[in-house]
TORPALUM-852217 format. One record per residue (C-alpha): x, y, z; residue in three letters. Coordinates in steps of 0.2 Angstrom, whole numbers, plus 2048, in hexadecimal, padded with zeros to 3 digits. Example, Ala and Ser with C-alpha at 12.3 -4.5 7.8 and 13.67 -1.06 7.14 Angstrom:
83E7EA827ALA8447FB824SER
END
This chain:
20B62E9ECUNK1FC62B9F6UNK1EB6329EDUNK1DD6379FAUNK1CB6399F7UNK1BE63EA04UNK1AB638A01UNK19B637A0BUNK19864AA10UNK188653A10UNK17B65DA1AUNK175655A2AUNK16A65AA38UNK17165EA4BUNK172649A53UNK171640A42UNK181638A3AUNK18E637A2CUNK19A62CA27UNK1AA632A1CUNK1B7629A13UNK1C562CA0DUNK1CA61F9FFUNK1DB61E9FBUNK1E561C9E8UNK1F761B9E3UNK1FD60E9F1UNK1F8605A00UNK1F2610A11UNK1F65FEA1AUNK206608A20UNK20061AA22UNK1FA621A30UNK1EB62AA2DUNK1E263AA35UNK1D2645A32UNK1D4658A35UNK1C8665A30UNK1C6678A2DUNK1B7683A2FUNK1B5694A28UNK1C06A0A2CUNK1C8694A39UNK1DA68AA39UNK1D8679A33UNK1D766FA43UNK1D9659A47UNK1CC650A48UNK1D163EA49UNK1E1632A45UNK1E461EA45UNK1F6617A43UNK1FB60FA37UNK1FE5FEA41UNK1F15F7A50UNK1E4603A4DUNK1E8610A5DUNK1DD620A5AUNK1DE631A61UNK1CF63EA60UNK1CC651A64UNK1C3656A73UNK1B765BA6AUNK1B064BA61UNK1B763EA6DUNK1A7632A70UNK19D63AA60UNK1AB635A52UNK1B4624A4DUNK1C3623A41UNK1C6611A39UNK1CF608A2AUNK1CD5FCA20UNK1DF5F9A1AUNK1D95ECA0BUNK1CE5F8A05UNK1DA606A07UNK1CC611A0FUNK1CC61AA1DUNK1BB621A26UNK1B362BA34UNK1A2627A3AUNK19B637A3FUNK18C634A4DUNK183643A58UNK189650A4BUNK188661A52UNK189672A48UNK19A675A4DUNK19F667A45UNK19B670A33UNK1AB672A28UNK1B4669A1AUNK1BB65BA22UNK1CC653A1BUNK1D7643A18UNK1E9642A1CUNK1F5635A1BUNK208635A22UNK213626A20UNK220620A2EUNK22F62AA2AUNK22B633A1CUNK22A646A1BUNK219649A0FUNK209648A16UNK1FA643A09UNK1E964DA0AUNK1D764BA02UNK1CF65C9F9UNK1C465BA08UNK1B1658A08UNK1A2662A10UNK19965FA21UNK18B66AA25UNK180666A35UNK17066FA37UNK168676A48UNK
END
């Protein structure tokens, strides 16, 4: 089993920045790919981000394409998303996933906060 622990949250101002990670325990994330999704309240739990587990190929959401970057580090067993141009919309908890090739759980982080101030 795959342990998942999200970090770097906080308050932020409309335009400024955060930078999450998800730091990974248990076993090695090098063959997991990985995803951030996040829920706002009262609202479905929505993807954000995702990077396979081999070459590095990301896919966003419409709606942080150009503002959000997902990368790994695979010998630190950490995963991150740089957060630029952060908007107000963007508040909710934001949470780690994990997924191995062709097995049937999925891992997830207790999710962190991410509040961004007009």
């Amino acid at each position: 089993q795959v342990q998942l622990v999200e970090s770097g949250g906080g308050l932020v101002q409309a335009g400024g920045s955060l930078r999450l990670s998800c730091a990974a325990s248990g076993r090695s994330i090098s063959t997991y790919t990985m995803a951030w999704f996040r829920q706002a309240p009262g609202k479905e739990r929505e993807f954000v981000a995702t990077i396979r587990w081999r070459g590095g190929a990301t896919r966003y959401s419409d709606s942080v394409k150009g503002r959000f970057t997902i990368s790994r580090n695979n010998a630190g067993n950490t995963m991150y998303l740089q957060m630029n141009s952060l908007k107000p919309e963007d508040t909710a908890v934001y949470y780690c996933n994990g997924k191995r090739l062709g097995s049937i759980p999925e891992y997830w982080g207790q999710g962190i906060q991410v509040s961004v101030s007009s």
